[in-house]
C-alpha positions as CSV (number, residue, x, y, z in Angstrom):
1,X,112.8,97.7,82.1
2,X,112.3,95.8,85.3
3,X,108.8,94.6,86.2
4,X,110.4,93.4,89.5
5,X,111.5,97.1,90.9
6,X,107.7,97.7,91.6
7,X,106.8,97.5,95.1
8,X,104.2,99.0,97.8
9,X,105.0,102.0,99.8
10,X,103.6,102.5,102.8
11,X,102.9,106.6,102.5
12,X,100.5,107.0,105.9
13,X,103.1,109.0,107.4
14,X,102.3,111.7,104.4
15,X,99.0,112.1,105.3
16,X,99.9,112.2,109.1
17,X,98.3,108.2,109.6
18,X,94.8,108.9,109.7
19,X,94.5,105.5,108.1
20,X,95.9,103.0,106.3
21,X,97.1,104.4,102.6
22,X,100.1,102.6,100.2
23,X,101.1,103.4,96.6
24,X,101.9,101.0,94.4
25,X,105.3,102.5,92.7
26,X,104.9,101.0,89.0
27,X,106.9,104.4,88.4
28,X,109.8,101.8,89.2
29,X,109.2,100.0,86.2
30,X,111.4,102.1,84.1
31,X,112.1,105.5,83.8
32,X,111.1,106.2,80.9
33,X,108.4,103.6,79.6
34,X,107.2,104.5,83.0
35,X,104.2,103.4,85.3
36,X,100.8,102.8,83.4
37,X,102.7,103.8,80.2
38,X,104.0,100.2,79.5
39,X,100.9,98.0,80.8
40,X,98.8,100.0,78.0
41,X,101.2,99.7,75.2
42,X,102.3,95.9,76.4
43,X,100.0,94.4,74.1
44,X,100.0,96.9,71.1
45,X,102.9,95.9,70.4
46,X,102.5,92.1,70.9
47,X,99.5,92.5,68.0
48,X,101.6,94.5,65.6
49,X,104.3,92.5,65.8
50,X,102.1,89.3,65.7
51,X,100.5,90.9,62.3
52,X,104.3,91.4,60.6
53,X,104.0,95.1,61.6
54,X,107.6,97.3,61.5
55,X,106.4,100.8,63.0
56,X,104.7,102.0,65.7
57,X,102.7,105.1,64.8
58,X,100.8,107.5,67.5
59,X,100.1,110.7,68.8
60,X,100.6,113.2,71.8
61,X,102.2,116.2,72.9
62,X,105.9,118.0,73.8
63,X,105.6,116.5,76.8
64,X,103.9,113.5,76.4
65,X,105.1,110.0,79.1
66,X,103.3,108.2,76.1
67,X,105.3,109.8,73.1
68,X,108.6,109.0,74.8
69,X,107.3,105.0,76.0
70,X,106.4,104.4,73.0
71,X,109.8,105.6,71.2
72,X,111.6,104.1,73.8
73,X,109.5,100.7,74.0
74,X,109.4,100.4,70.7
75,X,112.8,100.4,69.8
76,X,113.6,97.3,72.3
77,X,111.5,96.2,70.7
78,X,113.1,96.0,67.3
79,X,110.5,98.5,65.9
80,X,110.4,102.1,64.0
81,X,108.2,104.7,66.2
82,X,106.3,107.3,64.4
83,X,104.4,110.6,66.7
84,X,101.9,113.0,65.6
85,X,102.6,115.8,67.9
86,X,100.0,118.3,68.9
87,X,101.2,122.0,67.7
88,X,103.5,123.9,65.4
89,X,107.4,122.8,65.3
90,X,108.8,125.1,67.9
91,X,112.3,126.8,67.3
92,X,113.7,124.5,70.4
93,X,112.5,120.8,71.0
94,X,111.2,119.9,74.5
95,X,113.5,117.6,75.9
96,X,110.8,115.1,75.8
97,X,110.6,115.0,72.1
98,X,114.4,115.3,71.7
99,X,114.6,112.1,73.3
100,X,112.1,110.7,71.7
101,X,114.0,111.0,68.4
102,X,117.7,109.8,70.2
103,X,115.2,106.6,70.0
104,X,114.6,106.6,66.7
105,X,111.1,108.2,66.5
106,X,110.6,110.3,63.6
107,X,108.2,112.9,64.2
108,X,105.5,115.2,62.6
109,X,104.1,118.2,64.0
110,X,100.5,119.1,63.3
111,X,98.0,122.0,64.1
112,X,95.9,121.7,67.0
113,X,92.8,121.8,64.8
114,X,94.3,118.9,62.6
115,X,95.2,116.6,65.8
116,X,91.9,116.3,66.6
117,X,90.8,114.5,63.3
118,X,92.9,111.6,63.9
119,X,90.9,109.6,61.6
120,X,91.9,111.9,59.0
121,X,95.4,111.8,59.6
122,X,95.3,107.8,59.9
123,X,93.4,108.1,56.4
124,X,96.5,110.6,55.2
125,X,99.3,108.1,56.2
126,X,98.5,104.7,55.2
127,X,101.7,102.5,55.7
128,X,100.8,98.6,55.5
129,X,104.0,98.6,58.1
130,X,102.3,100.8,60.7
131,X,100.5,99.7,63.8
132,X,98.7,102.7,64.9
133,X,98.2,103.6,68.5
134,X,95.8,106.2,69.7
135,X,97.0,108.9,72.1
136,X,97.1,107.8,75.3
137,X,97.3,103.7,75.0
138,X,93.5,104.9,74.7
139,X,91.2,101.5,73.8
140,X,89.8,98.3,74.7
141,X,93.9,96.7,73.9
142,X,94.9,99.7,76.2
143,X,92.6,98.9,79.2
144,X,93.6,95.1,78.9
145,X,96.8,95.7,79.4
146,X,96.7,98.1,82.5
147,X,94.5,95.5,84.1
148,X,97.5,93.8,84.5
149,X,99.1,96.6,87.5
150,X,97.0,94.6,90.0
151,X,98.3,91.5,89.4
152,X,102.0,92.2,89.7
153,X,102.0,92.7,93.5
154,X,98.7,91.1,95.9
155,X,96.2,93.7,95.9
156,X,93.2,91.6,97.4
157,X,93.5,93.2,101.0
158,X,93.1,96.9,99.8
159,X,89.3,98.2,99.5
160,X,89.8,101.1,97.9
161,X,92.1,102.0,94.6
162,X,92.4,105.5,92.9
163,X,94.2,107.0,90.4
164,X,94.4,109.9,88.4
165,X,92.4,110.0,85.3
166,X,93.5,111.6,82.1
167,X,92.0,109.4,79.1
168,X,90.4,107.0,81.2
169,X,92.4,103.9,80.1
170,X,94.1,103.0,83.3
171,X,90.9,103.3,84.9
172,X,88.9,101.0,83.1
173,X,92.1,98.2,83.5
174,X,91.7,98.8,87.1
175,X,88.1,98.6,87.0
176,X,88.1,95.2,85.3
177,X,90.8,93.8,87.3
178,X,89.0,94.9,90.7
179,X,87.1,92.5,92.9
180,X,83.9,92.3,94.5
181,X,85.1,94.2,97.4
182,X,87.1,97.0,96.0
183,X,85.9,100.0,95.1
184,X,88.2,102.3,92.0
185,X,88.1,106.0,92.5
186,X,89.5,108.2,89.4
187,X,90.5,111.8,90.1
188,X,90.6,113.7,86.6
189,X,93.0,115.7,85.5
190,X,91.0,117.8,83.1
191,X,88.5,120.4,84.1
192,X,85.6,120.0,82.7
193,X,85.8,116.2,82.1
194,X,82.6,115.4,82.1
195,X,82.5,112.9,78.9
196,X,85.4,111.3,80.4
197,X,82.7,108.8,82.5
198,X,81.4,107.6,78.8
199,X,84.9,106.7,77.8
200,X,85.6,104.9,80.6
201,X,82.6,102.6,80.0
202,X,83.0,102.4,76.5
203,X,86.1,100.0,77.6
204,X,84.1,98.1,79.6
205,X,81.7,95.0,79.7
206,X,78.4,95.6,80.6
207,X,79.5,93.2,83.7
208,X,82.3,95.4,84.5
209,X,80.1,98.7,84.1
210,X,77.8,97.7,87.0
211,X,81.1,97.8,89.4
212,X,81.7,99.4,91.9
213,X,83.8,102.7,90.7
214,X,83.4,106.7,91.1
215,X,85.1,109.4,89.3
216,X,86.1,112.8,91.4
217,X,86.8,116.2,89.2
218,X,87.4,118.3,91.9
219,X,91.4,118.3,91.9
220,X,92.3,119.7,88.2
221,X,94.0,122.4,89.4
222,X,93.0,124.6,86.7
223,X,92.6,121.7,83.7
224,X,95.4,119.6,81.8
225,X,98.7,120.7,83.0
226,X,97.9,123.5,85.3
227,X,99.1,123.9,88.3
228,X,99.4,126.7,91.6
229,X,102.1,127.3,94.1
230,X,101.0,124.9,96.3
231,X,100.7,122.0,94.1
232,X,104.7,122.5,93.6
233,X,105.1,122.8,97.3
234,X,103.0,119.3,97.9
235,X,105.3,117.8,95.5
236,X,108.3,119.0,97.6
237,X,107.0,118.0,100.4
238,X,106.2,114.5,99.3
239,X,110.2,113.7,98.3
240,X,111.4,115.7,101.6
241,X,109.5,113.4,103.8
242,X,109.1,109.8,101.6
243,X,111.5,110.4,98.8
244,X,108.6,110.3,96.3
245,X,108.8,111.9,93.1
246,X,105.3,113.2,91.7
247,X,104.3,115.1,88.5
248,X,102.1,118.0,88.1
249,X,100.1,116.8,85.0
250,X,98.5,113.6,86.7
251,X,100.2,112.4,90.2
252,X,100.6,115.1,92.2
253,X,97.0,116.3,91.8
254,X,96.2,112.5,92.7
255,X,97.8,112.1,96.0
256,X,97.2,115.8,96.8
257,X,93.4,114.7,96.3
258,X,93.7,111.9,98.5
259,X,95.2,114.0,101.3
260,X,92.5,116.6,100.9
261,X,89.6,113.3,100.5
262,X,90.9,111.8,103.6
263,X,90.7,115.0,105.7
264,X,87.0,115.3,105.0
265,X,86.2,112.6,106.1
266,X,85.9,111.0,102.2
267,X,86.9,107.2,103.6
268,X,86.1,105.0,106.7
269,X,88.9,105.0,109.1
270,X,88.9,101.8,108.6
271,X,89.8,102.0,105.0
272,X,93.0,99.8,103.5
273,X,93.7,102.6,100.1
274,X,95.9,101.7,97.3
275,X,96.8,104.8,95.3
276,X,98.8,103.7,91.7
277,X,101.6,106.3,91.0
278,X,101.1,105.7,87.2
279,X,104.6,107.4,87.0
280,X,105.9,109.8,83.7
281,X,107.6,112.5,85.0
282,X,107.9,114.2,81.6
283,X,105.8,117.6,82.5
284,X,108.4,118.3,84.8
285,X,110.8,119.0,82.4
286,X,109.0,122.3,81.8
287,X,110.0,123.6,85.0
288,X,112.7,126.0,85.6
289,X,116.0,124.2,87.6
290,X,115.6,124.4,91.0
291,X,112.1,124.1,91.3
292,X,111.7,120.8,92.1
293,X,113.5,119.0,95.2
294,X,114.1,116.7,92.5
Protein backbone atom coordinates (compact mmCIF):
# COMPACT_ATOMS: atom_id res chain seq x y z
CA UNK A 1 0.00 0.00 0.00
CA UNK A 2 1.45 3.14 -1.47
CA UNK A 3 -0.18 6.45 -0.65
CA UNK A 4 2.36 7.97 -3.11
CA UNK A 5 1.01 6.01 -6.51
CA UNK A 6 -2.08 8.49 -6.40
CA UNK A 7 -1.97 11.08 -8.86
CA UNK A 8 -4.40 13.38 -11.09
CA UNK A 9 -5.35 12.37 -14.54
CA UNK A 10 -6.19 14.71 -16.85
CA UNK A 11 -9.49 12.66 -18.53
CA UNK A 12 -10.88 15.85 -20.85
CA UNK A 13 -10.01 13.92 -23.80
CA UNK A 14 -12.89 11.25 -22.58
CA UNK A 15 -15.40 13.60 -22.69
CA UNK A 16 -14.09 15.12 -26.02
CA UNK A 17 -12.57 18.60 -23.93
CA UNK A 18 -15.58 20.44 -23.43
CA UNK A 19 -13.96 21.64 -20.31
CA UNK A 20 -11.57 21.10 -17.85
CA UNK A 21 -12.25 17.54 -15.99
CA UNK A 22 -9.28 15.33 -13.87
CA UNK A 23 -9.71 12.25 -11.64
CA UNK A 24 -7.98 11.90 -8.81
CA UNK A 25 -6.75 8.00 -9.14
CA UNK A 26 -6.70 6.95 -5.26
CA UNK A 27 -7.54 3.48 -7.00
CA UNK A 28 -3.59 3.55 -7.08
CA UNK A 29 -3.34 3.28 -3.57
CA UNK A 30 -3.51 -0.43 -3.55
CA UNK A 31 -5.33 -2.86 -5.31
CA UNK A 32 -6.98 -4.21 -3.02
CA UNK A 33 -7.52 -1.90 0.05
CA UNK A 34 -8.39 0.24 -2.80
CA UNK A 35 -9.45 3.99 -3.28
CA UNK A 36 -11.90 5.43 -0.52
CA UNK A 37 -11.78 1.88 1.07
CA UNK A 38 -8.52 2.65 3.13
CA UNK A 39 -9.12 6.54 4.05
CA UNK A 40 -12.53 5.21 5.82
CA UNK A 41 -11.00 2.30 7.60
CA UNK A 42 -7.59 4.32 8.37
CA UNK A 43 -8.64 5.34 11.65
CA UNK A 44 -10.81 2.32 12.73
CA UNK A 45 -8.21 0.61 13.07
CA UNK A 46 -5.94 3.24 14.71
CA UNK A 47 -8.93 3.30 17.68
CA UNK A 48 -9.08 -0.50 18.03
CA UNK A 49 -5.72 -0.93 18.23
CA UNK A 50 -5.35 2.14 20.54
CA UNK A 51 -8.09 0.36 22.89
CA UNK A 52 -5.96 -3.18 22.97
CA UNK A 53 -8.42 -4.55 20.34
CA UNK A 54 -7.21 -7.97 18.28
CA UNK A 55 -10.16 -8.36 15.59
CA UNK A 56 -11.69 -6.47 13.20
CA UNK A 57 -15.35 -7.38 12.83
CA UNK A 58 -17.80 -6.08 9.85
CA UNK A 59 -20.18 -6.70 7.39
CA UNK A 60 -20.96 -6.68 3.50
CA UNK A 61 -21.47 -8.71 0.63
CA UNK A 62 -19.77 -11.48 -2.05
CA UNK A 63 -18.44 -8.77 -3.60
CA UNK A 64 -17.85 -6.30 -1.30
CA UNK A 65 -14.19 -3.66 -1.96
CA UNK A 66 -14.95 -3.20 1.90
CA UNK A 67 -14.96 -6.98 2.95
CA UNK A 68 -11.71 -7.64 1.10
CA UNK A 69 -9.84 -3.96 2.58
CA UNK A 70 -10.68 -4.74 5.56
CA UNK A 71 -9.29 -8.58 5.52
CA UNK A 72 -6.47 -7.39 3.73
CA UNK A 73 -5.79 -4.10 5.92
CA UNK A 74 -6.26 -5.71 8.79
CA UNK A 75 -3.94 -8.34 8.52
CA UNK A 76 -0.91 -5.73 7.94
CA UNK A 77 -1.97 -4.64 10.36
CA UNK A 78 -1.32 -7.52 12.80
CA UNK A 79 -5.08 -7.98 13.34
CA UNK A 80 -7.83 -10.96 13.05
CA UNK A 81 -10.77 -9.91 10.47
CA UNK A 82 -14.22 -11.10 11.05
CA UNK A 83 -17.29 -10.45 7.95
CA UNK A 84 -20.93 -10.84 8.25
CA UNK A 85 -21.79 -11.53 4.81
CA UNK A 86 -25.14 -10.70 3.36
CA UNK A 87 -27.00 -14.16 2.10
CA UNK A 88 -26.87 -17.88 2.34
CA UNK A 89 -23.30 -19.82 1.93
CA UNK A 90 -23.35 -20.49 -1.68
CA UNK A 91 -21.98 -23.93 -3.11
CA UNK A 92 -18.84 -21.84 -4.69
CA UNK A 93 -17.21 -18.66 -2.95
CA UNK A 94 -17.00 -15.41 -4.99
CA UNK A 95 -13.53 -14.78 -5.52
CA UNK A 96 -13.88 -11.80 -3.44
CA UNK A 97 -14.63 -13.74 -0.33
CA UNK A 98 -12.11 -16.46 -1.18
CA UNK A 99 -9.62 -13.93 -0.91
CA UNK A 100 -10.79 -12.46 1.81
CA UNK A 101 -10.15 -15.66 3.83
CA UNK A 102 -6.39 -16.30 2.10
CA UNK A 103 -6.20 -13.12 4.50
CA UNK A 104 -7.23 -14.60 7.38
CA UNK A 105 -10.89 -13.40 7.62
CA UNK A 106 -13.13 -15.89 9.00
CA UNK A 107 -16.47 -15.51 7.81
CA UNK A 108 -20.24 -15.98 8.58
CA UNK A 109 -22.98 -15.90 6.32
CA UNK A 110 -26.36 -14.62 7.34
CA UNK A 111 -29.88 -14.17 5.83
CA UNK A 112 -30.76 -11.13 4.20
CA UNK A 113 -33.54 -10.48 6.79
CA UNK A 114 -30.91 -11.03 9.67
CA UNK A 115 -28.17 -8.58 8.02
CA UNK A 116 -30.28 -5.88 8.43
CA UNK A 117 -30.49 -6.05 12.34
CA UNK A 118 -26.92 -5.42 12.85
CA UNK A 119 -27.52 -4.37 16.21
CA UNK A 120 -28.74 -7.62 16.89
CA UNK A 121 -25.99 -9.47 15.52
CA UNK A 122 -23.42 -7.04 17.32
CA UNK A 123 -25.64 -7.96 20.59
CA UNK A 124 -25.15 -11.94 19.46
CA UNK A 125 -21.29 -11.75 19.17
CA UNK A 126 -19.84 -9.93 21.99
CA UNK A 127 -15.99 -10.46 21.87
CA UNK A 128 -14.13 -7.84 24.32
CA UNK A 129 -11.30 -8.40 21.30
CA UNK A 130 -13.51 -7.07 18.56
CA UNK A 131 -13.63 -3.66 17.05
CA UNK A 132 -16.73 -3.55 15.11
CA UNK A 133 -17.01 -1.72 11.84
CA UNK A 134 -20.30 -0.99 10.15
CA UNK A 135 -20.74 -1.87 6.48
CA UNK A 136 -19.34 0.41 4.45
CA UNK A 137 -16.60 2.42 6.71
CA UNK A 138 -20.23 3.92 7.37
CA UNK A 139 -19.89 6.71 10.49
CA UNK A 140 -18.63 9.87 11.78
CA UNK A 141 -14.70 7.80 12.17
CA UNK A 142 -15.54 6.71 8.48
CA UNK A 143 -16.21 10.31 7.12
CA UNK A 144 -12.99 11.64 9.06
CA UNK A 145 -10.94 9.59 7.44
CA UNK A 146 -12.01 10.01 3.75
CA UNK A 147 -11.66 13.73 4.44
CA UNK A 148 -8.28 13.10 4.15
CA UNK A 149 -8.43 12.18 -0.19
CA UNK A 150 -8.23 15.96 -0.58
CA UNK A 151 -5.32 16.44 1.15
CA UNK A 152 -3.00 13.98 -0.42
CA UNK A 153 -2.67 15.87 -3.72
CA UNK A 154 -3.64 20.11 -4.01
CA UNK A 155 -7.16 20.21 -4.73
CA UNK A 156 -7.76 24.09 -4.03
CA UNK A 157 -7.89 24.98 -7.84
CA UNK A 158 -10.84 22.58 -8.71
CA UNK A 159 -14.54 24.09 -8.10
CA UNK A 160 -16.34 21.20 -8.50
CA UNK A 161 -15.85 17.47 -6.87
CA UNK A 162 -18.13 14.48 -7.43
CA UNK A 163 -18.28 11.14 -6.64
CA UNK A 164 -20.33 8.26 -6.63
CA UNK A 165 -22.46 7.73 -3.55
CA UNK A 166 -23.21 4.36 -2.11
CA UNK A 167 -23.49 4.81 1.88
CA UNK A 168 -22.68 8.33 1.80
CA UNK A 169 -19.39 8.19 3.86
CA UNK A 170 -16.97 9.41 1.24
CA UNK A 171 -19.24 12.09 0.65
CA UNK A 172 -19.59 13.58 3.83
CA UNK A 173 -15.33 13.40 4.07
CA UNK A 174 -15.30 15.31 0.99
CA UNK A 175 -17.91 17.61 2.08
CA UNK A 176 -15.98 18.50 5.26
CA UNK A 177 -12.73 18.78 3.63
CA UNK A 178 -14.21 21.12 0.83
CA UNK A 179 -13.58 24.88 0.79
CA UNK A 180 -15.49 27.84 0.48
CA UNK A 181 -15.34 27.72 -3.23
CA UNK A 182 -16.00 24.09 -4.06
CA UNK A 183 -18.98 22.69 -4.60
CA UNK A 184 -19.32 18.30 -3.93
CA UNK A 185 -21.74 16.60 -6.19
CA UNK A 186 -22.70 12.76 -5.18
CA UNK A 187 -24.14 10.63 -7.92
CA UNK A 188 -26.02 7.53 -6.09
CA UNK A 189 -25.73 4.36 -6.87
CA UNK A 190 -28.95 3.06 -5.48
CA UNK A 191 -32.30 3.73 -6.99
CA UNK A 192 -34.44 5.05 -4.89
CA UNK A 193 -31.99 6.64 -2.47
CA UNK A 194 -33.75 9.05 -1.23
CA UNK A 195 -32.77 8.78 2.73
CA UNK A 196 -29.33 8.59 1.53
CA UNK A 197 -29.30 12.88 1.91
CA UNK A 198 -30.16 12.30 5.89
CA UNK A 199 -27.19 10.05 6.23
CA UNK A 200 -24.93 12.14 4.70
CA UNK A 201 -25.82 14.91 7.16
CA UNK A 202 -25.99 12.82 9.96
CA UNK A 203 -21.96 12.88 9.61
CA UNK A 204 -21.77 16.26 9.42
CA UNK A 205 -21.53 19.51 11.66
CA UNK A 206 -24.22 21.71 11.43
CA UNK A 207 -21.30 24.09 9.88
CA UNK A 208 -20.50 21.58 7.39
CA UNK A 209 -24.34 20.88 6.55
CA UNK A 210 -24.91 24.47 5.31
CA UNK A 211 -22.06 23.77 2.45
CA UNK A 212 -22.27 23.89 -0.61
CA UNK A 213 -23.10 20.11 -1.93
CA UNK A 214 -25.89 18.37 -4.18
CA UNK A 215 -26.80 14.84 -4.60
CA UNK A 216 -27.90 13.52 -8.35
CA UNK A 217 -29.90 9.95 -8.46
CA UNK A 218 -30.39 9.92 -11.93
CA UNK A 219 -27.45 7.40 -13.01
CA UNK A 220 -28.28 4.08 -11.00
CA UNK A 221 -28.66 2.17 -13.79
CA UNK A 222 -31.32 0.08 -12.47
CA UNK A 223 -30.29 0.26 -8.45
CA UNK A 224 -27.16 -1.32 -6.57
CA UNK A 225 -25.21 -3.41 -8.96
CA UNK A 226 -27.19 -3.13 -12.06
CA UNK A 227 -26.09 -2.45 -15.04
CA UNK A 228 -27.05 -2.29 -19.22
CA UNK A 229 -25.04 -2.90 -22.29
CA UNK A 230 -23.88 0.35 -22.53
CA UNK A 231 -22.66 0.90 -19.23
CA UNK A 232 -20.04 -2.17 -20.14
CA UNK A 233 -19.34 -0.55 -23.36
CA UNK A 234 -18.47 3.00 -21.49
CA UNK A 235 -16.22 1.12 -19.35
CA UNK A 236 -14.45 -0.28 -22.48
CA UNK A 237 -14.21 2.64 -23.86
CA UNK A 238 -12.73 4.44 -20.92
CA UNK A 239 -9.48 1.89 -20.78
CA UNK A 240 -9.27 1.85 -24.87
CA UNK A 241 -8.86 5.54 -24.92
CA UNK A 242 -7.15 6.57 -21.15
CA UNK A 243 -6.23 3.19 -19.85
CA UNK A 244 -8.79 3.62 -17.00
CA UNK A 245 -10.23 0.83 -15.29
CA UNK A 246 -13.92 1.49 -13.85
CA UNK A 247 -16.46 -0.74 -12.00
CA UNK A 248 -19.99 -1.15 -12.60
CA UNK A 249 -21.23 -0.97 -8.98
CA UNK A 250 -20.06 2.69 -8.24
CA UNK A 251 -17.44 4.26 -10.86
CA UNK A 252 -18.56 3.66 -14.01
CA UNK A 253 -22.04 5.05 -13.41
CA UNK A 254 -19.98 8.10 -11.94
CA UNK A 255 -17.90 9.15 -14.78
CA UNK A 256 -20.71 7.96 -17.23
CA UNK A 257 -22.81 10.70 -15.22
CA UNK A 258 -20.44 13.22 -15.62
CA UNK A 259 -20.15 12.71 -19.39
CA UNK A 260 -23.93 12.74 -19.65
CA UNK A 261 -24.01 16.14 -16.92
CA UNK A 262 -21.45 17.89 -18.94
CA UNK A 263 -23.34 17.37 -22.36
CA UNK A 264 -26.44 19.15 -20.90
CA UNK A 265 -24.99 21.77 -20.20
CA UNK A 266 -24.89 20.66 -16.06
CA UNK A 267 -21.48 22.87 -15.52
CA UNK A 268 -20.00 26.30 -16.62
CA UNK A 269 -17.53 25.88 -19.39
CA UNK A 270 -15.53 27.43 -17.28
CA UNK A 271 -15.62 24.73 -14.73
CA UNK A 272 -12.13 23.08 -13.18
CA UNK A 273 -14.00 19.27 -12.09
CA UNK A 274 -12.32 16.80 -9.92
CA UNK A 275 -14.04 13.42 -10.17
CA UNK A 276 -12.53 10.74 -7.18
CA UNK A 277 -12.22 7.24 -8.75
CA UNK A 278 -12.89 5.74 -5.21
CA UNK A 279 -11.53 2.51 -6.84
CA UNK A 280 -12.65 -1.48 -5.73
CA UNK A 281 -12.94 -3.29 -8.65
CA UNK A 282 -14.47 -6.30 -6.90
CA UNK A 283 -18.10 -6.36 -8.85
CA UNK A 284 -16.18 -7.05 -11.79
CA UNK A 285 -15.28 -10.27 -10.81
CA UNK A 286 -18.90 -11.33 -11.58
CA UNK A 287 -18.43 -10.84 -15.10
CA UNK A 288 -17.87 -13.56 -17.53
CA UNK A 289 -13.94 -13.43 -19.13
CA UNK A 290 -13.72 -11.43 -21.89
CA UNK A 291 -16.10 -8.89 -21.03
CA UNK A 292 -14.10 -6.44 -19.89
CA UNK A 293 -11.01 -4.83 -21.87
CA UNK A 294 -9.54 -5.41 -18.68
Amino acid sequence: MNIDNIYIQDISALYNNIMNINILRADLFDSLVSGNKWFKLQFYVRDAMAAGKTTLATFGGPYSNHIIATAKYGASMGLNTVGFIRGEKPTTLSPTLTDAIQYGMTLYFVSREDFEQTEKIIAENQDPNWAWIPEGGYGITGAEGAKSMLTIKDTSSYDTIICAVGTGTMMAGLIKAAAPHQKVIGLSILKNNISIDAAIKALLTKEEANKNFEMIHDYHFGGYAKHKPALIDFMNECYKKMELPLDFVYTAKLMYGVRDLATKGKFEPSSKILVIHSGGLQGNRSFKKGTLRF
